[in-house]
N, C-alpha and C positions, 0 to 999 in steps of 0.2 A: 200463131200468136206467140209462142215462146220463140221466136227466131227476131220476131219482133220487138219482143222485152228484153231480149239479149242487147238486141242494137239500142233501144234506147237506156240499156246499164253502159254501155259504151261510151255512148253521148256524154252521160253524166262524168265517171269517173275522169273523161278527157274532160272536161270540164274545170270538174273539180280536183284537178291533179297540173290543170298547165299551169299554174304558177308556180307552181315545185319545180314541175319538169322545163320551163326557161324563165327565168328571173332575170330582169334588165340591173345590171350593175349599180349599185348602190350609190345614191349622190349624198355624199357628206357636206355638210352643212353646220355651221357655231354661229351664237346668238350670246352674248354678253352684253346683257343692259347695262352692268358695269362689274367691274373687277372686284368686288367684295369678295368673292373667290376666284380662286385662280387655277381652279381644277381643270386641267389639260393643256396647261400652259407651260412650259419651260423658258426658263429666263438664266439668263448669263451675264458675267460682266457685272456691272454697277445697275443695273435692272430691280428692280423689289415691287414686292405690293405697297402701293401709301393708299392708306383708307380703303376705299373702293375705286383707287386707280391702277393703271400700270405706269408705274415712273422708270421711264428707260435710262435719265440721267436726273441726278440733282441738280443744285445750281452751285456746280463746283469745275474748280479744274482738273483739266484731265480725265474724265469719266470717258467712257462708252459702255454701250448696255442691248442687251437684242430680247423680246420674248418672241416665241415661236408657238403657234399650235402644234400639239405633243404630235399628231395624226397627221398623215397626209392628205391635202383635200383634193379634189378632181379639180380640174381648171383649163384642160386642153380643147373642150366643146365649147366654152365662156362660163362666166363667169358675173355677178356683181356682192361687190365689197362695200361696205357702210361705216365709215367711223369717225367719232368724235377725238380733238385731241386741243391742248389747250399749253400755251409755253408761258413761264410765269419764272420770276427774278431773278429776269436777264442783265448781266455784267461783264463786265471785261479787267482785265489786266490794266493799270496803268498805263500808258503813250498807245494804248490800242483805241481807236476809233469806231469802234463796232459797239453796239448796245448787250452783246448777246451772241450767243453761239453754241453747236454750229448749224444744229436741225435734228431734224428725225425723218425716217423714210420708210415706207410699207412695202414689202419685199417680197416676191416669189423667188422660192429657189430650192432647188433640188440635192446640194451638197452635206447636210448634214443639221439635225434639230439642235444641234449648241451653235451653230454656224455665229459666229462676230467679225466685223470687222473691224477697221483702224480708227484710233481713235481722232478730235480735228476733223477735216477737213475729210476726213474719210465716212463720216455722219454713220458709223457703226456697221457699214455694209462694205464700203468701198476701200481702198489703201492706194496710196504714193510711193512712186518709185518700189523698191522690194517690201515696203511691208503689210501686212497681212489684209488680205481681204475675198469676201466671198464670190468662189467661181461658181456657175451653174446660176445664173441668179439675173432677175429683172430688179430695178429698185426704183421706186419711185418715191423722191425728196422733193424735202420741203426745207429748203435751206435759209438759213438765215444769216448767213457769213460771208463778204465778198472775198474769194481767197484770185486775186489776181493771175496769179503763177497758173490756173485751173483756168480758165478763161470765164468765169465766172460772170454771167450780165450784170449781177446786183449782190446785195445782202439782203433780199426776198424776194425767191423765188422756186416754181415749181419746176422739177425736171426729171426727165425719164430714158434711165443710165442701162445697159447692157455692154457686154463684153461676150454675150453667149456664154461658152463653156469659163472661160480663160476668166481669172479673177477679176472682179469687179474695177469698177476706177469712176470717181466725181467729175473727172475731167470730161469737159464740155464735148472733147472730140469723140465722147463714146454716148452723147444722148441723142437717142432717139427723136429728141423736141423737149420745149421746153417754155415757159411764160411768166414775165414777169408781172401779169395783170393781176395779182391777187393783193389780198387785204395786207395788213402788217401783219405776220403772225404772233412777233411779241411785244405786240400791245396788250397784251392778255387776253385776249377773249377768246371763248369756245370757238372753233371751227370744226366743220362740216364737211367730209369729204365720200365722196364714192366714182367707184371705180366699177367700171359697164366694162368688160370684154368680150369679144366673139373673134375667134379667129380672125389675122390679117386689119385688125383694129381696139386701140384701147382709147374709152372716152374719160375725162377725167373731170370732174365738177368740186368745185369747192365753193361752199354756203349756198350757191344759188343750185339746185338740183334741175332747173330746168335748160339749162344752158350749160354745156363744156367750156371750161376756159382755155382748152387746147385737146387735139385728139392727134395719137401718134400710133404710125402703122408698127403693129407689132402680132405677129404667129407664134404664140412658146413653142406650140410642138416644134417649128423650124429653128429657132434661137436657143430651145434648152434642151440636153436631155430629163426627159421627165421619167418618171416610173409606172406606167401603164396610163400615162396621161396626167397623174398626180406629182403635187410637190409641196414646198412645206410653205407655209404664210405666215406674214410677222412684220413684227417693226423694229426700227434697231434707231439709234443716238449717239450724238456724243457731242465732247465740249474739249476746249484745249484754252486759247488762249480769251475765250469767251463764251458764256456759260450761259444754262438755264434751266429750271425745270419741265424736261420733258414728257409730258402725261401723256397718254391715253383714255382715255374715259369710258367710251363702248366701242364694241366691234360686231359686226355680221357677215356671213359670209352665206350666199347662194350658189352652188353651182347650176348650171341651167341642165337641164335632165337631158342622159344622152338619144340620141336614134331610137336605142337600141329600146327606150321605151315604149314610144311609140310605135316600135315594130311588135311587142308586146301586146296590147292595148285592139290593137287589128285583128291581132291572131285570135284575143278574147271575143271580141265583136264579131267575126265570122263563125266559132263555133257557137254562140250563143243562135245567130242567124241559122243556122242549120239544124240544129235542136227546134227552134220556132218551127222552123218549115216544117221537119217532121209531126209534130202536135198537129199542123191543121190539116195535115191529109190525114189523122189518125186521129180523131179528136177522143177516143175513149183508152189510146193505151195506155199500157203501164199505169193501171188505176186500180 
C-alpha cells in the first residue's frame, strides 16, 4: 500500500510540476484600440501622439517619423497583424502634380527600436542612393507618390520592399509584389489593413478582410536575421515635396503559438492518461 501511495505522490507532483519543469516560449502579443497611450511604444523623428493617434508625419514638408513596439515580438512561426490608418491634408509644393505625399509603411525589422529611415520617397524605412535607411528590415507601403526615377506604377499603391540584411530601398527592383488595385488612400477615409503570415507566404487585405488584394512569397527567418525568431514591428512616414497627415489609429498583433506548445499540451494529456489508468485498476488508493 505505501509503495503504492508513493507512486501515486509521483503521478501528482509530475503532474503538478511539468509546467515549471517545460514551458513552451512565450508568444508576445499588443492590442491598442487606440493610442490614447502610448505605453511601449517608441517613436523618433517627427512621430507624436495626436489625441488618441499615432501621427508618424504632419502635413508638412520634410518630415519622416517611425513608432516602433518597445519589445520584440516573435514572428518567425507567422504571424497576423490588424490596423487602422487614415491620411488626411494632403498637399504639395507649387508645379508639383501630386495631391499628397509620400505614405506610410508597416515594418518588420530587426536593426534597432529607434530604426528611421529617409525622408521622401524613402516613406521612413527606405533611402536613395547613400542616404540612410533600414537594413535587416521587411516593409510593407502604402505609397502615395509616383516617384518615377523608382519605377514606381502609380501614386497609390501597395508594395512589399526587402533588401534582406543590406539597407532597405522603395525602389521597385527590390519588391517582392506589389498592387495597384486599392482604394485612394488620401481621400481621407479610414482603412483597414491586416497582414496573415506563415512562413514562405505573406497575405495582405486592405478594407475587404476576406479577400487578399495581392500575396507575396516571403520566409523572414530566410531574408532577416532575426533574434531567436523575434523582431521589432512598426510604422514609419514621411513627406518631402508632398505632404500629409499620417495616422495610425489601432494596432494588433498575434503571433501564432509555436510547436513547441503543442508539444507541451501532449505531454500534459499523457500524464493526466496515465494517472486515470492507475485510479481504475485501484479505485480505493491514495484516499
Amino acid at each position: 500500500m505505501c509503495s503504492v501511495y508513493l507512486r501515486c505522490q509521483v503521478f501528482y507532483s509530475f503532474l503538478v510540476f511539468l509546467p515549471v519543469w517545460y514551458v513552451a516560449p512565450a508568444v508576445a502579443d499588443f492590442h491598442y484600440s487606440d493610442f490614447s497611450s502610448v505605453d511601449g511604444i517608441r517613436m523618433r523623428g517627427d512621430a507624436i501622439q495626436s489625441g488618441n493617434r499615432l501621427r508618424l508625419t504632419p502635413a508638412a514638408y520634410h518630415q519622416h517619423g517611425s513608432a516602433w513596439i518597445r519589445y520584440r515580438e516573435i514572428v518567425d512561426d507567422g504571424f497576423r497583424c490588424r490596423f487602422q490608418f487614415q491620411m488626411t491634408g494632403g498637399g504639395s509644393q507649387p508645379g508639383f502634380s501630386g495631391v499628397g505625399g509620400d505614405g506610410l509603411a508597416f515594418v518588420i525589422q530587426n536593426s534597432s527600436v529607434t530604426a528611421l529611415g529617409d525622408y521622401g520617397s524613402g516613406i521612413g524605412y527606405g533611402g536613395v542612393g547613400d542616404r540612410e535607411a533600414i537594413p535587416n528590415s521587411v516593409a510593407v507601403e502604402f505609397d502615395t507618390w509616383k516617384n518615377s526615377d523608382l519605377n514606381d506604377p502609380n501614386g497609390n499603391h501597395v508594395s512589399v520592399h526587402t533588401r534582406g540584411l543590406s539597407p532597405n530601398s522603395p525602389h521597385e527592383d527590390y519588391s517582392l509584389g506589389s498592387t495597384t488595385f486599392v482604394p485612394d488612400f488620401l481621400a481621407g477615409a479610414i482603412h483597414t489593413v491586416e497582414l496573415r503570415y506563415l512562413p514562405g507566404v505573406m497575405d495582405i487585405f486592405v478594407d475587404d478582410l476576406a479577400t487578399p488584394v495581392f500575396v507575396v512569397p516571403l520566409d523572414l527567418n530566410q531574408t532577416l536575421a532575426l533574434s531567436q525568431g523575434q523582431a521589432w514591428i512598426g510604422f514609419t512616414a514621411s513627406t518631402w515635396n508632398g505632404w500629409a497627415n499620417h495616422d495610425i489609429l489601432n494596432a494588433s498583433f498575434n503571433a501564432i503559438p509555436e510547436s513547441d506548445t503543442f508539444l507541451m499540451l501532449t505531454m500534459f494529456v499523457w500524464v493526466v492518461f496515465c494517472l486515470s489508468a492507475l485510479f481504475r485498476r485501484s479505485p480505493k488508493l491514495c484516499t
